[in-house]
C-alpha positions, 0 to 999 in steps of 0.5 A, spaced: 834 921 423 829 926 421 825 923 415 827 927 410 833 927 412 834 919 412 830 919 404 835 923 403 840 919 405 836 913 401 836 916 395 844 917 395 845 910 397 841 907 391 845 912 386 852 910 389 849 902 389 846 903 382 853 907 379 857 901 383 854 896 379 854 899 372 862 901 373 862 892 376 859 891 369 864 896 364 868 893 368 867 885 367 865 886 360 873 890 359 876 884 362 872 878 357 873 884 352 881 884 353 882 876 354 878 874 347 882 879 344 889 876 346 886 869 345 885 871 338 891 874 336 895 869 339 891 864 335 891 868 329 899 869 329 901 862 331 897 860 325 899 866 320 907 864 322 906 858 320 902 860 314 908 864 312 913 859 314 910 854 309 909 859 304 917 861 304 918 855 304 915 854 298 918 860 294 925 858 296 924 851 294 922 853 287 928 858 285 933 854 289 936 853 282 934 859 279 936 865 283 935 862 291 938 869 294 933 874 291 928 869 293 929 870 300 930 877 300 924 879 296 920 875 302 924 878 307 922 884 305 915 882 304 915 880 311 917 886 313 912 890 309 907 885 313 909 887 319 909 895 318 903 894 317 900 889 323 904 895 327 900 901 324 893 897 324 894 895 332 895 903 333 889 905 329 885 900 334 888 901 340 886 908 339 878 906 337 877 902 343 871 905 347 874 910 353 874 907 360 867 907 364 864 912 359 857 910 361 858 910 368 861 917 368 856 919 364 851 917 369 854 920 374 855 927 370 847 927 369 847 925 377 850 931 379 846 935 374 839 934 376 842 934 383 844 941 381 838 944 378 833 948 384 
């Protein structure tokens, strides 16, 4: 191979490298992004289930002689104002999240650029 020819290819080799190591990284980061997602919203529904579960509890308890049906329909309903709520904030943030090897795309966007100039 001609030497310009083989720096060519070297130079090629070392963006294609650079570029797979960048994508390797989005790709970890992803991944430990995701996972302490779903740990935290195991945690925090479990806690706020159990939270809720007490707090139902409670309110029955205390109308139990009174008026035990409007009690529990008055919860049932907050709970299913709580859960339209979850459902809608889930969907704000599932649309926020960053788009997929955004930086690896654009550093290859650049790549082709500057290849492309004379």
């Amino acid at each position: 191979m001609p030497g310009p020819l083989r720096e060519v290819a070297r130079t090629l080799l070392s963006f294609a490298e650079t570029r797979a190591r960048l994508a390797a990284t989005e790709f970890e980061e992803q991944a430990v992004r995701i996972a302490e997602i779903a740990v935290l919203a195991a945690a925090a529904l479990f806690l706020l289930g159990l939270a809720l579960l007490f707090t139902a509890m409670m309110v029955l308890f205390a109308f139990w002689n009174s008026n035990p049906v409007l009690a529990a329909t008055l919860l049932a309903a907050l709970f299913f104002g709580l859960a339209a709520a979850a459902v809608l904030v889930a969907r704000m943030r599932m649309h926020e999240r960053p788009k997929f090897l955004s930086a690896t795309l654009a550093e290859i966007k650049k790549d082709r650029e500057q290849v492309e100039q004379p």
